[in-house]
N, C-alpha and C positions, 0 to 999 in steps of 0.2 A: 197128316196121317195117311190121306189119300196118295200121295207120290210115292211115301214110303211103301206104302202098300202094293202100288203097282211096281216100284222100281224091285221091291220084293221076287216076285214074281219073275220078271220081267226086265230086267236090267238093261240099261242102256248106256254106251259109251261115256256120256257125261250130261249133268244137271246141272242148273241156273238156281239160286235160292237167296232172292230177294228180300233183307231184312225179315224173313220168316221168325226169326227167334225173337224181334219184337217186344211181344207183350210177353215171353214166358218170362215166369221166376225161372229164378237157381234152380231147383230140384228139378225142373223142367226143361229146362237149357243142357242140364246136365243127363237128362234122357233122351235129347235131340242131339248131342254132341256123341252120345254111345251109339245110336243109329246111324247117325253119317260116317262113325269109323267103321261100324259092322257092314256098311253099302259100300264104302269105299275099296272093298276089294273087286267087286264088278265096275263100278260106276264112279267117273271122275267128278267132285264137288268143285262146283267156283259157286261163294258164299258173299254175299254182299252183308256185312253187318257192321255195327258198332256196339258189341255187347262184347265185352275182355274173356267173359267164358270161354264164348265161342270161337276167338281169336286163338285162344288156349290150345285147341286141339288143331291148329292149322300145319299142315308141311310147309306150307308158302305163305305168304301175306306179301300182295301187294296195297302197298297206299297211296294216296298223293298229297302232296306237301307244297307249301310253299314258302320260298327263302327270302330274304331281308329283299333280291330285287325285285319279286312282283310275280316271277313267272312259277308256275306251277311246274312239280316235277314227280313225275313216278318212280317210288321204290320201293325196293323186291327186297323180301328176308326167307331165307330160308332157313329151315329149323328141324332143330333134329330134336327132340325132347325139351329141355329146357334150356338148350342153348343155340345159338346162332350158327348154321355153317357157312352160311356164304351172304353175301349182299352184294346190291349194285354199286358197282364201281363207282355211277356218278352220285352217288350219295355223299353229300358233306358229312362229318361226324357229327355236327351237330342235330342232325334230320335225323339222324340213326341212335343219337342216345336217347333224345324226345323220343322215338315209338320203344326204345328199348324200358324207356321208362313206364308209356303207358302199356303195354303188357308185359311190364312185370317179367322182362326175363333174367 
């Protein structure tokens, strides 16, 4: 409440927010997800979480994966409401329907 508070005031080009949504319920996640879209006209969000609410209200989501050979890889989704507009090229389809599945698009 305190960032928000100051970023209130006082906005700044972009925030870091580390698993902050954590420990909230729903009702509360969903009042931390109304805040960061009412900031996000000042202030650019990068969100570290694993809570699918939160994921919910993202333009971007990156994640990292790893495929049947060992090595770990970064992929990008971008999204327009409840559908996908673009992804990384080097995403297998299968890396991309596993996240498409875990949030529910």
């Amino acid at each position: 409440a305190l960032i928000f508070a100051i970023l209130h005031v006082s906005p700044t080009p972009f925030c870091v927010l580390d698993e902050v949504d954590a420990a909230l319920d729903e009702a509360n996640v969903d009042r931390f997800r109304t805040t960061v879209e009412e900031l996000s006209q000042d202030t650019q969000f990068i969100i570290v979480t694993h809570n699918r609410r939160t994921l919910e209200g993202a333009n971007t989501i990156y994640g990292i994966t790893m495929g049947n050979d060992g090595v770990s890889r970064v992929i990008s989704l971008r999204l327009d409401g409840d559908r996908m507009v673009k992804h990384d090229e080097s995403a297998d389809s299968a890396d991309l329907q596993a996240i498409e599945e875990e949030i529910q698009l």
